[in-house]
N, C-alpha and C positions, 0 to 999 in steps of 0.2 A: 597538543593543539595541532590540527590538521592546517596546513598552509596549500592551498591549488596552487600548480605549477602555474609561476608568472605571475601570478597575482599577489600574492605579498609585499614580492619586492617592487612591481609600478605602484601599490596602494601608499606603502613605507617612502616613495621615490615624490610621489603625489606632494604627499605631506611633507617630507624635506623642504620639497620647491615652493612650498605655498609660508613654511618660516621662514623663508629667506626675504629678506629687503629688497625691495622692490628698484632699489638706488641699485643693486648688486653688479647687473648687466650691464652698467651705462658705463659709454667707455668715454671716461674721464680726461683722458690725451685729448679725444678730439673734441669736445665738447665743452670739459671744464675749462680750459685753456684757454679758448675764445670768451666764452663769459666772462673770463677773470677781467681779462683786457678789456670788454666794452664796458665792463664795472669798474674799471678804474677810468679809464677814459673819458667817461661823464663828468668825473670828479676834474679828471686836469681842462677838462675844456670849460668846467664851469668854472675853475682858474684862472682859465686865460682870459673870460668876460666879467672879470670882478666891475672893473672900471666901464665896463657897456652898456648901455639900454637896450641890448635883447642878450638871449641864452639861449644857446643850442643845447647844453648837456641834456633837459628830459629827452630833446628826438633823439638823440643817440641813442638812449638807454629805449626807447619809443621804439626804433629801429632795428635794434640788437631783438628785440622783445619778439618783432615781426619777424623778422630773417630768421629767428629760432624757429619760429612755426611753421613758415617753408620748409626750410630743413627737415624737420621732422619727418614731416609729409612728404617729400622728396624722397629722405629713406627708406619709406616704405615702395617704394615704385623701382621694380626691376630697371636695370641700367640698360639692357639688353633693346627696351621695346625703344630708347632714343637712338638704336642704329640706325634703323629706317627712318628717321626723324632728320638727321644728321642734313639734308637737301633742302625742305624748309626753314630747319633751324639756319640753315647758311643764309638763304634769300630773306631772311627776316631781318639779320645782320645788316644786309648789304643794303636794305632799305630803310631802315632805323640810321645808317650812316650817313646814308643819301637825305633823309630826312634833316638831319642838323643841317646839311648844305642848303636847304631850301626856306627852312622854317626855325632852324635853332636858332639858341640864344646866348652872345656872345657877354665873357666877363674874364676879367685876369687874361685876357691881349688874344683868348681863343673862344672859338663856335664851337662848344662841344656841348651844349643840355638844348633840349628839350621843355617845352613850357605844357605841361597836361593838367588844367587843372588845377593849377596853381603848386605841386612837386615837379620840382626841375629833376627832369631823366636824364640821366649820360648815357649815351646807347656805347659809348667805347669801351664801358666800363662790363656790360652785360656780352661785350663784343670778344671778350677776352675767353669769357663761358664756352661761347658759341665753337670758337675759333679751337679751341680744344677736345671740342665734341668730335666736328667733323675730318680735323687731324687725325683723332685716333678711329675714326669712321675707314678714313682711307688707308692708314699704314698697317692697319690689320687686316686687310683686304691686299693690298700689295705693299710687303715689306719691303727693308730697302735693302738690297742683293748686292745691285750697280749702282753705279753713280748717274747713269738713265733714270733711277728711280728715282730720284731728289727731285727729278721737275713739276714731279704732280705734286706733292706737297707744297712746294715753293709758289708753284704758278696760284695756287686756292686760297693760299695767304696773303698773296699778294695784293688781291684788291682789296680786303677790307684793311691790310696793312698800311696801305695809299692814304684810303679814305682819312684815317686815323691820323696819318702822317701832316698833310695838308688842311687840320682844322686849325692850328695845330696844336698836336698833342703828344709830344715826343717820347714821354715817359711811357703812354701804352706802346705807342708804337716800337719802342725797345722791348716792352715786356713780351710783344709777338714774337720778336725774333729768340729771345731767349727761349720760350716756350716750345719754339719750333726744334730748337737743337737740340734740348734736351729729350723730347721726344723723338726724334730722328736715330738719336742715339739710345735709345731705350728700345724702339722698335726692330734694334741690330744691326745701325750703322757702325763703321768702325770707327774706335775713336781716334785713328790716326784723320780721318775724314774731315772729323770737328774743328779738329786744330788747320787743316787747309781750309775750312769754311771762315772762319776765324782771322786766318792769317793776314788778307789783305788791311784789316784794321790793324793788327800790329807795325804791318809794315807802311799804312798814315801816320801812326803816330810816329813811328821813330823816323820819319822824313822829316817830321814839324820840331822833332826834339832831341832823337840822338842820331843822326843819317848815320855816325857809322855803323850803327847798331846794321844796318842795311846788306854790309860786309859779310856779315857771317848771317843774317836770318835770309835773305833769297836764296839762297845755295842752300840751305836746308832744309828751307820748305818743298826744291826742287830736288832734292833727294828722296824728301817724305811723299812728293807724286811720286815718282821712278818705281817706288818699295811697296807702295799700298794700292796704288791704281790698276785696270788691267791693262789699261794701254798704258805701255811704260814712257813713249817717247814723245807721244801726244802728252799727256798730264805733266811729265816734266816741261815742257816746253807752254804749257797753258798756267803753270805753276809761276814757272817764273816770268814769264810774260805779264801777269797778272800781279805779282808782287811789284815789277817795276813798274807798271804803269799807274797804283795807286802812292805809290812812291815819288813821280814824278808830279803824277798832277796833285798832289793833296797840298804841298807850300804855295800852288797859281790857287787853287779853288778859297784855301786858307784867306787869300789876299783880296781878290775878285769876287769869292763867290758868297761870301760873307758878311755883315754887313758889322761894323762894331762892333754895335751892344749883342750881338750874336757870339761874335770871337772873345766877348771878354766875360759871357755865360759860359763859356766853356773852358776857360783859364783862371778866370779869378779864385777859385779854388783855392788853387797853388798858392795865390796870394790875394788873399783878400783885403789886405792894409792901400792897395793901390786904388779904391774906390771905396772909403769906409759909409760914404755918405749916398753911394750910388748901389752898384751892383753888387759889391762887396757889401752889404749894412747887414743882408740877414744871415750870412756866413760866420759874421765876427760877435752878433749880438746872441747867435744861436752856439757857437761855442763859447762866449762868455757865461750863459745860461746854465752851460751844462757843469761848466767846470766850478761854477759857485755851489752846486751842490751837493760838493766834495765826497766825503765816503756815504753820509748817510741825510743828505738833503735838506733843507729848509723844514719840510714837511707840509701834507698836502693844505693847498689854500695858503700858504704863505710864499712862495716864490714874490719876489719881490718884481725882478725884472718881470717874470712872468705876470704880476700884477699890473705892471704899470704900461703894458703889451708895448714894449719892447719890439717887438718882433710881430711883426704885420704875419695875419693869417698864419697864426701859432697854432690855431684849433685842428689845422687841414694837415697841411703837410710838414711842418715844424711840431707836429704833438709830442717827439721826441724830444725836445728840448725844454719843453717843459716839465716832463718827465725827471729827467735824468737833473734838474735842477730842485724839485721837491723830493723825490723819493733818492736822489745821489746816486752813486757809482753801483750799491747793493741792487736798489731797484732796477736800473738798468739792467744788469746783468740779470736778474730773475726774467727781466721778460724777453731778454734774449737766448735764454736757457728755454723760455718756454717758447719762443716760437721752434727751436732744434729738436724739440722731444715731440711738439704737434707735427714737423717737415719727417721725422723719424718714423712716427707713426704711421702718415701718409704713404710713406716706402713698404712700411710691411703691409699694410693692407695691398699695396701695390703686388707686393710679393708673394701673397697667397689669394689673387683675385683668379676667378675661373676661367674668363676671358682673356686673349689678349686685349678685347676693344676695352673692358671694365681698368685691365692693369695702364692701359694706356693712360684712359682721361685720368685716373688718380697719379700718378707720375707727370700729365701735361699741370695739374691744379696744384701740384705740392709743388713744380718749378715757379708756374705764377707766382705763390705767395712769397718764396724763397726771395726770389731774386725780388719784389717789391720791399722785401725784411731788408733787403742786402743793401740796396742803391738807395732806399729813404733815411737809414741811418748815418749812413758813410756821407749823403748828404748833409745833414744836421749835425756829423763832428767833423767837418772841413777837409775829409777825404776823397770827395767826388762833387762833381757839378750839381748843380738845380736844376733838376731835371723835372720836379711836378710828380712824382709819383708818389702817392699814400702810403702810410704805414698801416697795414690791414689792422683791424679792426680797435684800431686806437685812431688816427685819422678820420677827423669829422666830415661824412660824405656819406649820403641814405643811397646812391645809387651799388656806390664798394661797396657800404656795408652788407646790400641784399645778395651783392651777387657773391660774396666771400659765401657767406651763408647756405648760400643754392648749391654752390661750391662743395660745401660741409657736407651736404644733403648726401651731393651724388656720392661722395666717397665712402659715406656709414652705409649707403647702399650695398655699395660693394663688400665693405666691411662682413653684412649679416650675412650677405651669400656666397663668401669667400672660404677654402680651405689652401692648409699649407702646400706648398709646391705649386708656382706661377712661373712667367715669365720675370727674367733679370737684365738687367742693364746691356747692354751689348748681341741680346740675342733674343732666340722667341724658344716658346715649350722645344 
């Protein structure tokens, strides 16, 4: 049998690719993952409305449905053509921000939606997207070499950071900052850098809790200017100048500048027995929740507490407690195995993207979710304050769930058009 050069082996290659399942391609990390969760998620939100007269679980799943479709179509659209993008994608932000200050619509003590039509929009939520575009717009254009370089990132963030700050909305407005360092440090900042960006919060807290902690960390933040900086005498001296004046002022601003029910959002934590009926209620009811579900949970639709809502607006930012009280200690940990294997994923496509601008935004959007995984949980088992931020894509809220989603899009983008050998952590190609 006579075989033409080349032609056999594409005809035979033809035919291989055309029996193979059509499922074969689909990358399952970043895809299946998220559906699992908005597929369970309908379930515990429609838990937590057993006793209501309305249900959100179909929009969830309504939503999840929609933000797939996005995505999809997102995927297919080079990452590349939203460089040039990157200047109105900003002023869209900053006017959707401005917008809540004029026309939004306030609930839960903040102005952060939008009334269009009857779907309430959170532009803060779509603001986080934005905010990571045009980050990685600019650090791949001018990385960061000096410590001159930090002011153009910082100064671009800074106003929609405000905006967010003063609706208010504190939970995004930390998710900006974290977003920000992590990229800083991905784009080739050093990481002895992070830790002095860092430092003056270290050195609030241990004014308010251990001052002599104070003793040994200025002295060694002022050695870590000295060692890392190029001005050695200037940054030691700005180092510690810096440490001791948030050192000084943070127990006068503590006292003055706070108001209460402010200072006891951000401590009751620690102890939440000191207000069981007040501030404390959904710290104590939300680890009570968790811990009835022992190894392997009530099972779904039976959570008791969870039944009898317990726990005001369980659906939003408490979904973890209702979780980890039907499905118990197993579930929980599944789905926090599954957000480390989707944040893992995130990295390697990161890591074989052809851009720096592509490796950027997928390292800015695996930080966002990370650290919303990180601070909504540790909330809901009594290891960090109430800060309002969602648990992505279990957290009932169509504005998160579209932009997680968009989110998904840009980074399978990168995914198709990506080959091994990118930019890593601390440095560029």
């Amino acid at each position: 049998m006579l075989t033409l050069p080349g032609r056999g082996r594409s005809m035979f290659a033809g035919k291989a690719r055309s029996r193979r399942s059509p499922l074969a391609d689909v990358d399952w990390a970043l895809w299946g993952i998220p559906m699992a969760m908005v597929a369970i998620s309908g379930v515990l939100i429609a838990s937590t409305q057993r006793q209501a007269d309305y249900a959100d679980w179909y929009q969830q799943w309504i939503t999840g449905l929609v933000g797939l479709g996005i995505a999809l179509a997102v995927a297919r659209m080079p990452l590349q053509r939203l460089q040039s993008l990157r200047w109105p994608i900003y002023g869209l932000i900053v006017a959707g921000l401005l917008a809540v200050r004029v026309v939004g619509t306030s609930a839960l003590g903040a102005q952060s939606w939008i009334n269009i039509g009857g779907f309430y929009l959170q532009p803060s939520e779509f603001a986080k997207l934005g905010v990571i575009l045009l980050l990685a717009g600019v650090l791949d254009r001018h990385p960061v070499e000096r410590p001159v370089d930090l002011v153009r990132p910082a100064a671009l963030i800074g106003l929609p950071w405000l905006l967010v700050f003063i609706e208010p909305d504190l939970g995004s407005s930390l998710v900006f900052g974290a977003v920000l360092l992590v990229m800083l440090y991905w784009a080739g900042m050093p990481g002895q850098w992070v830790v002095l960006l860092l430092s003056p919060l270290v050195a609030a807290i241990a004014a308010g809790t251990w001052p002599w902690l104070l003793i040994g960390w200025i002295p060694l933040m002022g050695w870590l200017a000295w060692s890392s900086l190029p001005w050695k005498r200037m940054g030691l001296a700005l180092a510690v100048g810096i440490q001791t004046l948030f050192a000084v002022a943070t127990p006068w601003l503590w006292e003055h500048g706070l108001r209460p029910h402010q200072r006891a959002r951000l401590t009751l934590f620690l102890d939440p027995s000191q207000d069981p009926l007040g501030g404390g209620y959904h710290l104590l009811q939300s680890t009570v929740g968790i811990g009835s579900g022992q190894i392997w949970g009530t099972g779904l639709m039976r959570g008791a507490l969870t039944k009898l809502r317990f726990i005001p607006e369980q659906h939003t930012d408490f979904i973890f407690s209702a979780l980890g009280e039907e499905t118990g200690f197993i579930g929980s940990v599944l789905v926090v195995v599954g957000f480390v294997l989707l944040i893992w994923r995130l990295l390697q496509i990161a890591g074989r993207a052809r851009t720096d601008f592509e490796s950027l935004v997928v390292v800015g959007i695996g930080a966002m979710l990370m650290f919303q995984v990180v601070v909504n949980i540790n909330m809901t088992i009594g290891l960090g304050p109430i800060t309002g931020i969602p648990l992505p894509f279990l957290s009932y809220g169509r504005s998160a769930m579209l932009m997680n989603f968009m989110a998904l899009g840009l980074c399978a983008s990168v995914a198709r058009r990506g080959h091994v050998g990118g930019i890593g952590p601390g440095g560029r190609r």
